[in-house]
C-alpha positions as CSV (number, residue, x, y, z in Angstrom):
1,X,0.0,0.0,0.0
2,X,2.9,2.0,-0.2
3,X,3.2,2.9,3.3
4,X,6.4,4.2,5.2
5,X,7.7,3.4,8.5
6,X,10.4,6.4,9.8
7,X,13.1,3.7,11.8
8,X,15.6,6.0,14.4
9,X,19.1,5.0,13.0
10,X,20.6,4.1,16.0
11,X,23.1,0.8,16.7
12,X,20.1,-0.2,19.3
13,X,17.8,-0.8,16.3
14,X,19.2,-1.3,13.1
15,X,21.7,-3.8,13.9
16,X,22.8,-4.6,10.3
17,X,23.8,-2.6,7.5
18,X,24.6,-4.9,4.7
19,X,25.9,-2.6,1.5
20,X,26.2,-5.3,-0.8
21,X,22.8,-6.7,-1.2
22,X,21.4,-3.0,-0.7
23,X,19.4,-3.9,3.0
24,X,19.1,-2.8,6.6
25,X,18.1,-5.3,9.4
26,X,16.6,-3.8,12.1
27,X,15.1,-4.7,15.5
28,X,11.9,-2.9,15.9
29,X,11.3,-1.5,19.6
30,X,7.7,-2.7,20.5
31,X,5.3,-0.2,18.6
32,X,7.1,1.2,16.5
33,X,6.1,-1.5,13.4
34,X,2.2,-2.7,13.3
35,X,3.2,-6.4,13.1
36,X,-0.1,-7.6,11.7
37,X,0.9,-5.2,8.5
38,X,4.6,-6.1,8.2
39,X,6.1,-8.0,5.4
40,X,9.5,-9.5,6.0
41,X,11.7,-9.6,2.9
42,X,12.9,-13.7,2.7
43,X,8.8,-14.2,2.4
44,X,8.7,-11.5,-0.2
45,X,11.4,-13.5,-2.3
46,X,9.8,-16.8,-1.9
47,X,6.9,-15.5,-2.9
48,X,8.3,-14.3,-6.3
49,X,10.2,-17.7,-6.7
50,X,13.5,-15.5,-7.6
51,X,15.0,-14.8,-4.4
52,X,16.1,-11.4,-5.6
53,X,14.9,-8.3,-3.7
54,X,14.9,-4.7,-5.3
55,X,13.8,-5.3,-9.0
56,X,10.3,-4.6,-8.3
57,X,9.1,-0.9,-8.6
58,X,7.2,-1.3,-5.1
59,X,9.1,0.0,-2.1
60,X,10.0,-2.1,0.5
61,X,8.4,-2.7,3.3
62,X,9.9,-4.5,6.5
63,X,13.6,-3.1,5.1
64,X,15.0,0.1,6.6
């Protein structure tokens, strides 16, 4: 739906930056992330059957 989710870019929360494969993991603080809404991004690339992220024109969601 094209929603956005502002994550504080601090070591506490996103623990990972990885520059290579173009992702941030991050540990959501309770609240800050509606969990019924959010889509994590290995189900997204299962789902697609081609286990690359980022050639889609849709944001992503669940990524920092």
């Amino acid at each position: 739906d094209g929603s956005e989710v502002m994550i504080p870019f601090v070591e506490e929360i996103v623990t990972e930056i990885d520059l290579e494969e173009q992702r941030a993991v991050i540990t959501p603080p309770p609240g800050l992330i509606d969990e019924s809404e959010a889509v994590i991004a290995s189900s997204r690339d299962q789902e697609t059957g081609d286990g690359a992220s980022g050639d889609t024109d849709e944001a992503p969601k669940g990524d920092a």
